[in-house]
MIROLUM-74979 format. One record per residue: residue in three letters; residue number from 1; x, y, z of N, C-alpha, C, O, CB in turn. Coordinates in Angstrom, 2 decimals. Glycine has a CB too. Example, Ala and Ser with C-alpha at 12.3 -4.5 7.8 and 13.67 -1.06 7.14 Angstrom:
2
ala 1 13.19 -5.69 7.80 12.30 -4.50 7.80 13.20 -3.30 7.80 14.24 -3.32 8.46 11.31 -4.47 9.05
ser 2 12.85 -2.25 7.08 13.67 -1.06 7.14 12.90 0.03 7.87 13.41 1.14 8.04 14.08 -0.60 5.72
END
This chain:
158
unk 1 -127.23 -103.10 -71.20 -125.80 -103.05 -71.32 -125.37 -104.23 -72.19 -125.78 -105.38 -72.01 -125.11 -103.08 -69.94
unk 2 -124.61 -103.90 -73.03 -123.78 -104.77 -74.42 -123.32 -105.42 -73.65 -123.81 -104.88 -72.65 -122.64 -104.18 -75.54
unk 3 -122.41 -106.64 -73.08 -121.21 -107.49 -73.31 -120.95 -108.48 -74.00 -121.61 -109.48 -74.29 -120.89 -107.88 -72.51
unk 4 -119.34 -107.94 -74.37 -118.59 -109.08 -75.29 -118.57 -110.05 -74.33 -118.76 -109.78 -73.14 -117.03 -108.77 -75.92
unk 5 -118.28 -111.62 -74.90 -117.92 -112.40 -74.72 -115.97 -112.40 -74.94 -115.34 -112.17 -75.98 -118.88 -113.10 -75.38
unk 6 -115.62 -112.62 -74.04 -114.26 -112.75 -74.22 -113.19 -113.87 -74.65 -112.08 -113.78 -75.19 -113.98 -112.45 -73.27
unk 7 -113.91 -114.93 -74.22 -113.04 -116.35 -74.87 -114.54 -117.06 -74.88 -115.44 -117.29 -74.07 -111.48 -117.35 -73.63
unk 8 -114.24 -117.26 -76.40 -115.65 -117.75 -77.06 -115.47 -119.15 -76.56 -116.56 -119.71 -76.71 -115.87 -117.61 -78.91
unk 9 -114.68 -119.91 -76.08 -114.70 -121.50 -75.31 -115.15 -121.27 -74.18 -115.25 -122.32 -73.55 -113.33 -122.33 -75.06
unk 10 -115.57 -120.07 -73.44 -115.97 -120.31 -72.26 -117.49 -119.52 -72.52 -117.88 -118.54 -73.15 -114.87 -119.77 -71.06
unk 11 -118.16 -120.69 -71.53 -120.13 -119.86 -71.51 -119.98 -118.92 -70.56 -119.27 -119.05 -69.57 -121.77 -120.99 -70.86
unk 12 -120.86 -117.63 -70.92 -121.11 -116.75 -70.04 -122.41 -116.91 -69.60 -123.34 -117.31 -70.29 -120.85 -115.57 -70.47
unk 13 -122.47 -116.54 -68.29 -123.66 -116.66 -67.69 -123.58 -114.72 -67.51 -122.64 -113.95 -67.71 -123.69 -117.94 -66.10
unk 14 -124.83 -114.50 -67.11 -125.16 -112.78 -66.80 -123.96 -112.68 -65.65 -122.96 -112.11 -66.09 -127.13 -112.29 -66.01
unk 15 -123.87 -113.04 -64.54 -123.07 -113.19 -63.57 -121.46 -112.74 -64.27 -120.75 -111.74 -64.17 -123.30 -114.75 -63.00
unk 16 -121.36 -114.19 -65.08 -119.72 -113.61 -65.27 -119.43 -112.86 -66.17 -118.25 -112.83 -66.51 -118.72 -114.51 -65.51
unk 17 -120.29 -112.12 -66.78 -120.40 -111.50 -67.92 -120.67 -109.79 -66.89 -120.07 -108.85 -67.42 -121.84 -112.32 -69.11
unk 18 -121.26 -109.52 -65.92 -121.39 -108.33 -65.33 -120.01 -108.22 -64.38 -119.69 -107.13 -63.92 -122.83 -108.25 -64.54
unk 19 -119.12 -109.56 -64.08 -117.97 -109.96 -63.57 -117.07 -109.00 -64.64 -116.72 -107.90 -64.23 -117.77 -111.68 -63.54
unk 20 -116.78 -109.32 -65.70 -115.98 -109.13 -66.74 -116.09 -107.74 -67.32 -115.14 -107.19 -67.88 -116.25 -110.11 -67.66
unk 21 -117.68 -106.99 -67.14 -117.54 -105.58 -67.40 -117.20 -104.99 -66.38 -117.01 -103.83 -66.76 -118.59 -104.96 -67.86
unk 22 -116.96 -105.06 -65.09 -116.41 -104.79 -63.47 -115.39 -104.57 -63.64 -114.94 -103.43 -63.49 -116.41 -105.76 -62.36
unk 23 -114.24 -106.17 -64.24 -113.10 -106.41 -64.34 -112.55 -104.55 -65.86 -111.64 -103.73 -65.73 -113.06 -108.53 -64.90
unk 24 -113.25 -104.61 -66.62 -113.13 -104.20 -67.58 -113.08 -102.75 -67.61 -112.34 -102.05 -68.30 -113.89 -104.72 -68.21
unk 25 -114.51 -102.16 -66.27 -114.39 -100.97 -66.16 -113.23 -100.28 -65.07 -112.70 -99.17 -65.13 -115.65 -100.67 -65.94
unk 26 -113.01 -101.68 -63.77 -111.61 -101.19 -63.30 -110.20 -101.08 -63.68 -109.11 -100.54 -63.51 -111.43 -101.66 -62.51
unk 27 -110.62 -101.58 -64.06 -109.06 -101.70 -65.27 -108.73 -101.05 -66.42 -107.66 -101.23 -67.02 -108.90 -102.94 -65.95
unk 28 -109.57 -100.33 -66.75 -108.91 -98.81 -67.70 -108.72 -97.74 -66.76 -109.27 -97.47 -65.69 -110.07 -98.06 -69.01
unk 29 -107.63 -97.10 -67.57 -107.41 -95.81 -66.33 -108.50 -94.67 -66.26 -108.41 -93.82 -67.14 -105.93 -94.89 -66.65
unk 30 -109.29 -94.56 -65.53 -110.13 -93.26 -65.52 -109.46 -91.94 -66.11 -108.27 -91.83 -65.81 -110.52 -92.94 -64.04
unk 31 -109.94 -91.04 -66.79 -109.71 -89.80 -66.88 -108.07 -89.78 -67.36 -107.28 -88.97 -66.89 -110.13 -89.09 -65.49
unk 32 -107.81 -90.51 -68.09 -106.58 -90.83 -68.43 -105.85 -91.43 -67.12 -104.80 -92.02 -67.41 -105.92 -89.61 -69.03
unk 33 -106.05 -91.42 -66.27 -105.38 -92.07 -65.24 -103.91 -91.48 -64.48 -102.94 -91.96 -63.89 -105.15 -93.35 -65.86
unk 34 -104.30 -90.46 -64.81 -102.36 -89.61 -64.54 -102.40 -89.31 -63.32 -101.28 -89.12 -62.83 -101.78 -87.90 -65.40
unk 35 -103.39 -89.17 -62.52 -102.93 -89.30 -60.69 -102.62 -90.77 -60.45 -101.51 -91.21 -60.12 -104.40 -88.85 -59.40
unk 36 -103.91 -91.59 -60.71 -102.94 -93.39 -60.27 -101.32 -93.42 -61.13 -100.24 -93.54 -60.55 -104.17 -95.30 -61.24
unk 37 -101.50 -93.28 -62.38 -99.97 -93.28 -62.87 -99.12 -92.37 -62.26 -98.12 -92.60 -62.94 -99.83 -92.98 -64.28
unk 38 -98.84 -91.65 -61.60 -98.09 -90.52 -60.95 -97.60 -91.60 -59.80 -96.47 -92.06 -59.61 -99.09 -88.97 -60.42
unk 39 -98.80 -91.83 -59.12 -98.81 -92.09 -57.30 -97.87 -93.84 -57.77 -96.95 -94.27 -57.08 -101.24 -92.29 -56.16
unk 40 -98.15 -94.21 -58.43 -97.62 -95.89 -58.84 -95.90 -95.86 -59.06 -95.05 -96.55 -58.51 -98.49 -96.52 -60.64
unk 41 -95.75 -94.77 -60.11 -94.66 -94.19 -60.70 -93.49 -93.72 -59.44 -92.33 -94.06 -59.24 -95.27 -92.93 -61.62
unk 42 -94.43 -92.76 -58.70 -93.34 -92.17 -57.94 -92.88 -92.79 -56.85 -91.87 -92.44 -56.25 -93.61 -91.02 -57.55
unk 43 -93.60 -93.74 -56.56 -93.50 -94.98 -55.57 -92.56 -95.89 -55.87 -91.74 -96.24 -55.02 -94.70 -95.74 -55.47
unk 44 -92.55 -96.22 -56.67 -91.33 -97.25 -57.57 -89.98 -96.45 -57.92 -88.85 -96.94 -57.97 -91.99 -97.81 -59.26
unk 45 -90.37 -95.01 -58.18 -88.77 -94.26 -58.20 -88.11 -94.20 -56.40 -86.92 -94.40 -56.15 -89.02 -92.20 -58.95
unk 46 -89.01 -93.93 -55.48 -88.71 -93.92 -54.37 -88.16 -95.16 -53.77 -87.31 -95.20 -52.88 -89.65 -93.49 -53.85
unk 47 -88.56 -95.85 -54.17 -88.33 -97.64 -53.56 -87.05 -97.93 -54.20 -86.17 -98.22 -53.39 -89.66 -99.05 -54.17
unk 48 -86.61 -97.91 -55.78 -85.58 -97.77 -56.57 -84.27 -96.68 -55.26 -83.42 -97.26 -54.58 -86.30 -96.90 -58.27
unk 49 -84.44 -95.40 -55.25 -83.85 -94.79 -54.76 -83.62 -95.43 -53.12 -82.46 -95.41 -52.68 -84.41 -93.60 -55.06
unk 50 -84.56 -95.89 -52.38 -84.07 -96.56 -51.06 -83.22 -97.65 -51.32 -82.41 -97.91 -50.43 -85.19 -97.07 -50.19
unk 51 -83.20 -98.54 -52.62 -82.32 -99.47 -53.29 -80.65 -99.19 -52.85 -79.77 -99.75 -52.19 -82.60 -99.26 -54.97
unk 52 -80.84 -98.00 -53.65 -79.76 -97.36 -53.83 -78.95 -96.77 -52.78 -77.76 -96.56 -53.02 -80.05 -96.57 -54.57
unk 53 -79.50 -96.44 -51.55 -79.27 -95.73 -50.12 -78.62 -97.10 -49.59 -77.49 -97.13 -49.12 -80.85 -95.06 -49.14
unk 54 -79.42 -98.19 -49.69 -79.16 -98.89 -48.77 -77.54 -99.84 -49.55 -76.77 -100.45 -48.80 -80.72 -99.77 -48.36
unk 55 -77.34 -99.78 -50.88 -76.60 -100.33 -51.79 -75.12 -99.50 -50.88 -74.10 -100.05 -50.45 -77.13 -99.91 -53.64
unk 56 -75.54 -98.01 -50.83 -74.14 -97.15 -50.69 -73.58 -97.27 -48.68 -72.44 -97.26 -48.20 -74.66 -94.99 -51.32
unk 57 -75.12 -97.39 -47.88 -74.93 -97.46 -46.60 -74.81 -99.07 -46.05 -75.21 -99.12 -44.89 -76.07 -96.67 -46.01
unk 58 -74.43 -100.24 -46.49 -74.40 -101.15 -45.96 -73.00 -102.00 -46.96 -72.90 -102.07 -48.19 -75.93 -101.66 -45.83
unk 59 -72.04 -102.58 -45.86 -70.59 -103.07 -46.69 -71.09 -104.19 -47.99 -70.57 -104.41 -49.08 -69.32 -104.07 -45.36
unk 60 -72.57 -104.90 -47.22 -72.76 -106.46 -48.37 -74.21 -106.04 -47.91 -74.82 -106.45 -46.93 -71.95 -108.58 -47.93
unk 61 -74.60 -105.10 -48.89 -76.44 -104.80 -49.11 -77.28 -105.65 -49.45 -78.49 -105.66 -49.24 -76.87 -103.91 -50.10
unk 62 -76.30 -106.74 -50.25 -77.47 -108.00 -51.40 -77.96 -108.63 -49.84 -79.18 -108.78 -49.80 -76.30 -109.76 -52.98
unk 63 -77.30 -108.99 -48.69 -77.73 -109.67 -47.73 -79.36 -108.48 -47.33 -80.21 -108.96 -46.58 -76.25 -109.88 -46.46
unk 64 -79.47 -107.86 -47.57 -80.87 -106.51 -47.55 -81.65 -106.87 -48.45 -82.71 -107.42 -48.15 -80.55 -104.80 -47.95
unk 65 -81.24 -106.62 -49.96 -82.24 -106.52 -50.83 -82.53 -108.00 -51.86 -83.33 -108.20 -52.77 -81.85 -105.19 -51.64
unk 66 -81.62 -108.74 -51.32 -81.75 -110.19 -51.76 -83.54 -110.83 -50.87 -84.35 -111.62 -51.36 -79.93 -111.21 -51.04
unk 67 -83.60 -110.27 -49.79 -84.36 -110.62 -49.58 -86.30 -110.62 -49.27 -87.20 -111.04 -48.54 -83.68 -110.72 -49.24
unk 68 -85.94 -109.71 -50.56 -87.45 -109.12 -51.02 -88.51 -108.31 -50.09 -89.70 -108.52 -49.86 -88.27 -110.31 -51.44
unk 69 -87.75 -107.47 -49.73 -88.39 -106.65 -48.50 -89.47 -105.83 -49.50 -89.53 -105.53 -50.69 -87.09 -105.48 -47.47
unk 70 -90.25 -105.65 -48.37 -91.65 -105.01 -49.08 -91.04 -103.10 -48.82 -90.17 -102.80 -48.00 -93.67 -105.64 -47.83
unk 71 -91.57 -102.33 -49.50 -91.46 -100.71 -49.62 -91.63 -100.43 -47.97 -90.55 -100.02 -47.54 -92.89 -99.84 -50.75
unk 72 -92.36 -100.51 -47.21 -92.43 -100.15 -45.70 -91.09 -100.82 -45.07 -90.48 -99.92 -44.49 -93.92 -100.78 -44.93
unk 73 -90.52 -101.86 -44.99 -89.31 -102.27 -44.47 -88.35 -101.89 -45.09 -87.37 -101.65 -44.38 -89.17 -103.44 -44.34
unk 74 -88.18 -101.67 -46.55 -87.06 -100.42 -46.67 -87.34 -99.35 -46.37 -86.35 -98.85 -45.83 -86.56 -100.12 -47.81
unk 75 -88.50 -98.35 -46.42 -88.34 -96.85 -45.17 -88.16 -97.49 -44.21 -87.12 -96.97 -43.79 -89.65 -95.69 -44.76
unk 76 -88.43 -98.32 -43.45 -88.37 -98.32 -42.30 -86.37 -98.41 -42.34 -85.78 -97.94 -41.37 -89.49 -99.61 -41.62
unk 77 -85.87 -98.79 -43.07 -84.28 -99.30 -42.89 -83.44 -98.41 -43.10 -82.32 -98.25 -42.62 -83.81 -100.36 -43.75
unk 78 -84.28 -97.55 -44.15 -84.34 -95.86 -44.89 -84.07 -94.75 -43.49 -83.12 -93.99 -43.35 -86.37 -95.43 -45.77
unk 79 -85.17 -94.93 -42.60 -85.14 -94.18 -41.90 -84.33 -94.04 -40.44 -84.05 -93.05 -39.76 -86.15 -94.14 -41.94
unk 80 -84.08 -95.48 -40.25 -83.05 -96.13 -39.17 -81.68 -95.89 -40.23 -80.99 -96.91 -40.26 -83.45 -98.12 -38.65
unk 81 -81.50 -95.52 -40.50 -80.11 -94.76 -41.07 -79.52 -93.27 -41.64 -78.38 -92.81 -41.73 -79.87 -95.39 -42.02
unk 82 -80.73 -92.80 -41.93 -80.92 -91.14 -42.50 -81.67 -90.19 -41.13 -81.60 -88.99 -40.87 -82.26 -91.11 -44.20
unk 83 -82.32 -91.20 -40.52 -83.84 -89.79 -39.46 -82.69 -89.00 -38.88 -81.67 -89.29 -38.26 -85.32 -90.62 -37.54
unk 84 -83.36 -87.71 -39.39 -82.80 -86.65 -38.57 -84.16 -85.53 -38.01 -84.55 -85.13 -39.11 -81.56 -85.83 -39.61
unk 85 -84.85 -84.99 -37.22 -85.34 -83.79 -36.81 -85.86 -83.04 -38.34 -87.04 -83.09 -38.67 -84.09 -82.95 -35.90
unk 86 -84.96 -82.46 -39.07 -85.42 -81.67 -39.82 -85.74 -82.11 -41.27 -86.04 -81.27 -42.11 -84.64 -80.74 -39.73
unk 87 -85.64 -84.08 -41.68 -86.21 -84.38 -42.36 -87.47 -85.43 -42.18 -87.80 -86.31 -42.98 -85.40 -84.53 -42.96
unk 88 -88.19 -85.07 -40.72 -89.19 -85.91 -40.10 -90.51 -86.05 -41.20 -91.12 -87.07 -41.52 -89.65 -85.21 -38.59
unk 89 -90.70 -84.71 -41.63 -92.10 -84.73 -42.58 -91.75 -85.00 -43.63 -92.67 -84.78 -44.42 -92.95 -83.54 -42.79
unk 90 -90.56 -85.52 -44.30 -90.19 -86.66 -45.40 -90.50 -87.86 -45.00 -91.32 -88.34 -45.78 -88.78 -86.76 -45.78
unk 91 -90.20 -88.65 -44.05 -90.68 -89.62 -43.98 -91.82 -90.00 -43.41 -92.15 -91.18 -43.30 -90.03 -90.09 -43.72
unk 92 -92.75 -88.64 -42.84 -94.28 -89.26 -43.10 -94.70 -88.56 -44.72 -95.91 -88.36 -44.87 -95.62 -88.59 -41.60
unk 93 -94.34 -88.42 -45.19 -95.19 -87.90 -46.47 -94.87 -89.41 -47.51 -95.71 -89.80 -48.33 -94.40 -86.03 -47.29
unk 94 -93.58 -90.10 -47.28 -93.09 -91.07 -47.56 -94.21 -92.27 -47.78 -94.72 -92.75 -48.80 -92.13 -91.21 -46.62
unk 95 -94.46 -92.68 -45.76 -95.56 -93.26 -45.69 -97.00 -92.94 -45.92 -97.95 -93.72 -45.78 -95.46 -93.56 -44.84
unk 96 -97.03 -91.60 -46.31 -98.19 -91.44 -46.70 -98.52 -92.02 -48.06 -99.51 -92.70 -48.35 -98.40 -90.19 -46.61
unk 97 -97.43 -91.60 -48.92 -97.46 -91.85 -50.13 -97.96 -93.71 -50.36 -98.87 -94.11 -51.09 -95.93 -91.33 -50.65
unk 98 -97.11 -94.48 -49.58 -96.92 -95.79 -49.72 -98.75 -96.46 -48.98 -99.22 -97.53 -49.33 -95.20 -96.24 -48.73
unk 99 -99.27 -95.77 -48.23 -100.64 -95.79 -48.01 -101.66 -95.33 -48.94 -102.71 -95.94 -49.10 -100.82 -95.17 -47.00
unk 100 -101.36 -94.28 -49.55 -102.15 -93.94 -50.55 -102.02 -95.00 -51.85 -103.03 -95.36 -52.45 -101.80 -92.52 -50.88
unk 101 -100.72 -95.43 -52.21 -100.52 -96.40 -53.21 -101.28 -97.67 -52.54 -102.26 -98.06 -53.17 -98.88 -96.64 -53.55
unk 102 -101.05 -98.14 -51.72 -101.44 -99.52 -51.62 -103.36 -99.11 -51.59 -104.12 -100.03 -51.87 -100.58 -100.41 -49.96
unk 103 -103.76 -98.17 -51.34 -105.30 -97.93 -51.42 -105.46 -98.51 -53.10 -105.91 -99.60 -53.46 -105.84 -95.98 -51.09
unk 104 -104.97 -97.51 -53.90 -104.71 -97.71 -55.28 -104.92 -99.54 -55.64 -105.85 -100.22 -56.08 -103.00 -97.05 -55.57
unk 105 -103.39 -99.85 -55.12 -102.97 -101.36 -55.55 -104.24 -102.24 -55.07 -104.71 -102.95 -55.95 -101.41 -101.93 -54.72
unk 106 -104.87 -102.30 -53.79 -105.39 -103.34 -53.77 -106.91 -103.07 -53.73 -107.75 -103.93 -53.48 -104.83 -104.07 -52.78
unk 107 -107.17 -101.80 -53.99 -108.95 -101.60 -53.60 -109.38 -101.15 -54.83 -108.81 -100.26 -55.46 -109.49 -100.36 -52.28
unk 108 -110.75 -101.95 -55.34 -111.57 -101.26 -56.75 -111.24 -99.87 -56.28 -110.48 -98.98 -56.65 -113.56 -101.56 -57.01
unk 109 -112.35 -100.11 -55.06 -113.08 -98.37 -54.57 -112.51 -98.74 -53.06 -112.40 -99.76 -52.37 -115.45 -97.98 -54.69
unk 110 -112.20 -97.36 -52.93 -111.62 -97.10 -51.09 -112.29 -95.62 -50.62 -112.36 -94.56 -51.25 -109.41 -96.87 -50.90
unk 111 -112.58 -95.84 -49.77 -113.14 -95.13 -48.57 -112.02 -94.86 -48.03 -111.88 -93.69 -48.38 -114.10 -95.82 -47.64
unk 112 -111.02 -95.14 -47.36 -109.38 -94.39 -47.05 -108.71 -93.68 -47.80 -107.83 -92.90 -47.42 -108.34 -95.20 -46.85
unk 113 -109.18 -93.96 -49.40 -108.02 -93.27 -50.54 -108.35 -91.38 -49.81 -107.30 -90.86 -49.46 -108.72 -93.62 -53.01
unk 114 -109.36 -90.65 -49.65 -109.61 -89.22 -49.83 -109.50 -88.82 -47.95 -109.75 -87.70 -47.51 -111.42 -88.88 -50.79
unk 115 -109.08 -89.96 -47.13 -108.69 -89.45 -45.89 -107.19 -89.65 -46.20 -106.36 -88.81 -45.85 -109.32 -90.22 -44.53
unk 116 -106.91 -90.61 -46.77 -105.22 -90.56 -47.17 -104.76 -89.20 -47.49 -104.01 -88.60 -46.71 -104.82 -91.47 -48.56
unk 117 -105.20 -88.67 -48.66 -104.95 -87.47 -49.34 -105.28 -86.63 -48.43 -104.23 -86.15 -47.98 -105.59 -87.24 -50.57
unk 118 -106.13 -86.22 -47.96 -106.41 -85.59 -46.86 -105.24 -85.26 -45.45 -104.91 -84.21 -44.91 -107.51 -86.39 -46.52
unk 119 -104.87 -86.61 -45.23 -103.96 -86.36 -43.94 -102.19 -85.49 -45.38 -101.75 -84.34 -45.25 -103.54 -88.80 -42.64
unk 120 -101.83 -86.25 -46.18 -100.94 -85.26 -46.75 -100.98 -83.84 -47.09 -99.99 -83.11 -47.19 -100.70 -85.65 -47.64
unk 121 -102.58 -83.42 -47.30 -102.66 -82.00 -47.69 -104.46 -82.01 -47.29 -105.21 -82.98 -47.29 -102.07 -81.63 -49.63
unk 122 -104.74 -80.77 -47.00 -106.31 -80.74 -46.78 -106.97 -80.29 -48.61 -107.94 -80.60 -49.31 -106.75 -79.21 -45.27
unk 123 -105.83 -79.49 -48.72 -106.57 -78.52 -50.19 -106.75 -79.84 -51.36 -107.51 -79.60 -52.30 -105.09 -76.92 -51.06
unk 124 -106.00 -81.33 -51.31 -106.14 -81.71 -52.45 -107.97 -82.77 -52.40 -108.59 -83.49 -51.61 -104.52 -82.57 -52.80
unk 125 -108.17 -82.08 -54.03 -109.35 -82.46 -54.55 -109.71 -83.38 -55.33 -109.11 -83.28 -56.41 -109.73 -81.76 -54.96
unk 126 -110.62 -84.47 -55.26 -110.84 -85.56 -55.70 -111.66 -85.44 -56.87 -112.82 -85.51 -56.48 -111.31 -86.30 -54.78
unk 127 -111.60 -85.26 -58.46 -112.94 -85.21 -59.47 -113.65 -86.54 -59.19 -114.85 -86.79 -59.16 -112.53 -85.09 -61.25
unk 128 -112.72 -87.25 -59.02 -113.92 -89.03 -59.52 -112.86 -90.15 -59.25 -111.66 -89.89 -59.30 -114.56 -89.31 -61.83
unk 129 -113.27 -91.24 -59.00 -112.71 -91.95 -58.45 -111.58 -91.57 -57.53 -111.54 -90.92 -56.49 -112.50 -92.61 -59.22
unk 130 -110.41 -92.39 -58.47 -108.90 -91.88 -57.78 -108.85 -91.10 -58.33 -108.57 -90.59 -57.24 -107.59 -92.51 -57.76
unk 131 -108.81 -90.21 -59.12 -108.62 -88.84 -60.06 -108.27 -87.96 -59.66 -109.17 -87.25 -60.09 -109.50 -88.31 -60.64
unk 132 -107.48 -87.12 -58.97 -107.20 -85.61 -58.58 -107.76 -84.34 -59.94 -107.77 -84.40 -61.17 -105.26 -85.52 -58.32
unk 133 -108.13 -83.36 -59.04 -108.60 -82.31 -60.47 -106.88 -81.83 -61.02 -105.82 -82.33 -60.64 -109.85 -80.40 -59.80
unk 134 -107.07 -80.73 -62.00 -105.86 -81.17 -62.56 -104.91 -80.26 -61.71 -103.75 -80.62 -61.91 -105.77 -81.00 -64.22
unk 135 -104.97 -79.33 -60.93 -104.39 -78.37 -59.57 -103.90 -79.29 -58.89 -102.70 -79.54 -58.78 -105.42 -77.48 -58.59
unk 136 -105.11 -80.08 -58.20 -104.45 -80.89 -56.82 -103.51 -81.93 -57.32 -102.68 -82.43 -56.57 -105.65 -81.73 -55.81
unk 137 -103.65 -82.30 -58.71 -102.80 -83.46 -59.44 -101.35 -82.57 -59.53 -100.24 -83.10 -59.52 -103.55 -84.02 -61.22
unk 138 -101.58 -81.05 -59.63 -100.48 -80.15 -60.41 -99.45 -80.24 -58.58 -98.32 -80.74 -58.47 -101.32 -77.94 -61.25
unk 139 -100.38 -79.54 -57.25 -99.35 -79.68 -56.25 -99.50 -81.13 -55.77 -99.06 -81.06 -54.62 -99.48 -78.61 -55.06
unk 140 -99.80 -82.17 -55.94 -99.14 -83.87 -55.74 -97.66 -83.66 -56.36 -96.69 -83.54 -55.62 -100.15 -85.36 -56.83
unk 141 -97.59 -83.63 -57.22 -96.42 -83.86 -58.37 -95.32 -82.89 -57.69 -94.13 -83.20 -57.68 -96.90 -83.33 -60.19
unk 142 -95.84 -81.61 -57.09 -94.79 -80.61 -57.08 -94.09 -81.20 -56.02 -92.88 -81.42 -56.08 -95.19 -79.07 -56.88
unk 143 -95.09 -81.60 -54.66 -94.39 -82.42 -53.47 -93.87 -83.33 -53.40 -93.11 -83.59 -52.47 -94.87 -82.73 -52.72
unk 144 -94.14 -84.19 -54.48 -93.40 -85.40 -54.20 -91.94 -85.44 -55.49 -91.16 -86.38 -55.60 -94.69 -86.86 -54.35
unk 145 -91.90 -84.39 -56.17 -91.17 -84.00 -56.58 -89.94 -83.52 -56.09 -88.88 -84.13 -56.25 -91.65 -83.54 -57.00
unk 146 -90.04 -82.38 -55.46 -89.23 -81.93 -54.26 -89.18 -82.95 -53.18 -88.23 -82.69 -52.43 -89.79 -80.65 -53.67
unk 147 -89.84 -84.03 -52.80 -89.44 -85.03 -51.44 -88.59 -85.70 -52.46 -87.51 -85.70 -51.86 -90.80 -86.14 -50.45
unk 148 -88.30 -86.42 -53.86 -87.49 -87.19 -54.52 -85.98 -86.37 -54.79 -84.82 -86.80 -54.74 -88.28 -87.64 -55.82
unk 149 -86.54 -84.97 -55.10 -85.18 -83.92 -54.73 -84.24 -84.46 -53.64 -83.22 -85.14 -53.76 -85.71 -82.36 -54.11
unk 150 -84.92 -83.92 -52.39 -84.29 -84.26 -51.05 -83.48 -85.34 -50.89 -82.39 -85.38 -50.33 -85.17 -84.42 -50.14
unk 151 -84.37 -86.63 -51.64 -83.37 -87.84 -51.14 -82.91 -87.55 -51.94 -81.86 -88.00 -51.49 -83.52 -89.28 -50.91
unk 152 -82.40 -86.85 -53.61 -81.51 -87.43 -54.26 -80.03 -86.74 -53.78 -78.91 -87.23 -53.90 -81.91 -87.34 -55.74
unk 153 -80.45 -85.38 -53.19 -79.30 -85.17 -52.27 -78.89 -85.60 -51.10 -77.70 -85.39 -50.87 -79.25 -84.24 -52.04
unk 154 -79.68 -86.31 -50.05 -79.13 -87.26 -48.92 -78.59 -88.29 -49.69 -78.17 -89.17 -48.93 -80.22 -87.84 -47.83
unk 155 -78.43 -88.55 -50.78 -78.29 -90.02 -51.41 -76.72 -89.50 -51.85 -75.81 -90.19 -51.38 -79.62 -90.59 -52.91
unk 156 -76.29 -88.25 -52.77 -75.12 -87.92 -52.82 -73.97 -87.43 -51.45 -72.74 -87.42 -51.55 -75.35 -87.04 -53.71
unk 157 -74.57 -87.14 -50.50 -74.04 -87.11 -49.36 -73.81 -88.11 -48.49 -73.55 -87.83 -47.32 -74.54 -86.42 -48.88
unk 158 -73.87 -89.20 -48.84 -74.00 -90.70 -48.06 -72.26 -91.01 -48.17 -71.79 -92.06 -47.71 -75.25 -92.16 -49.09
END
C-alpha cells in the first residue's frame, strides 16, 4: 500500500502513516455517501424545525435555545408540548433517527448502526458500510419525508 505523506514537516513512521490512510479511508463518503448524507441532512432539518416549534410555543424561547440543548432535549421539549396518541410513532421514529445519526457521528464502524435500522423498518438493507441499497435508501427518504411533512403541519397549527 502507497502512502502520501501529508505535511512534509512532519516524519511518518508506518504507524502514522496506516493512521492517516484510516483517517483518509473514513472520511470519504462511501458509495457516494447519500444514505450518511440523507440521515445527517434530515436530522439537522428536524432539529432546525424543533427550533422553530419551540420559537412559536414558548413567550421568551431564546431562554430554550440560548442554551445549547443537544437534539434529544429538544424532542424531548418537542414532545412535552405536541405528544398526542396518534402521533406516538413520530416520535419514536424521531429517536430512532437521532440514534441512527449519532451511530454515524461518532463510530468509524458500528455494530448498532443495522439493529438501529432494523428496529425502524425490518425490510431496510445494508450494501456496505453505512450504505443503504438504493430501495432501502429510496423508502428511508420516503419516511422521513412524510415524518418532516407531519411536523411541518403541527408546526402551522401551533
Amino acid at each position: 500500500m502507497k502512502l502520501i505523506h501529508i505535511n512534509p514537516n512532519v516524519k511518518y513512521n508506518e504507524s502514522f502513516l496506516e493512521d492517516t490512510y484510516r483517517m483518509a479511508t473514513y472520511t470519504s463518503l462511501n458509495l457516494g455517501g447519500k444514505t450518511e448524507l440523507f440521515i445527517l441532512k434530515m436530522h439537522l432539518c428536524i432539529e432546525e424545525m424543533f427550533e422553530k416549534i419551540i420559537k412559536k410555543s414558548f413567550p421568551y424561547p431564546n431562554s430554550i435555545l440560548k442554551s445549547e440543548l443537544s437534539f434529544s432535549q429538544k424532542h424531548g421539549i418537542i414532545k412535552a408540548i405536541l405528544y398526542r396518541d396518534d402521533i406516538a410513532l413520530m416520535f419514536r421514529d424521531i429517536d430512532l433517527l437521532n440514534k441512527i445519526r449519532n451511530e454515524l457521528a461518532h463510530n468509524l464502524e458500528s455494530q448498532k448502526y443495522a439493529q438501529r435500522l432494523a428496529e425502524l423498518d425490518t425490510n431496510l438493507e445494508i450494501s456496505s458500510g453505512f450504505e443503504l441499497t438504493p430501495e432501502s435508501l429510496n423508502l428511508l427518504q420516503k419516511r422521513y419525508q412524510c415524518l418532516y411533512g407531519s411536523l411541518l403541519d403541527i408546526y402551522s397549527q401551533i
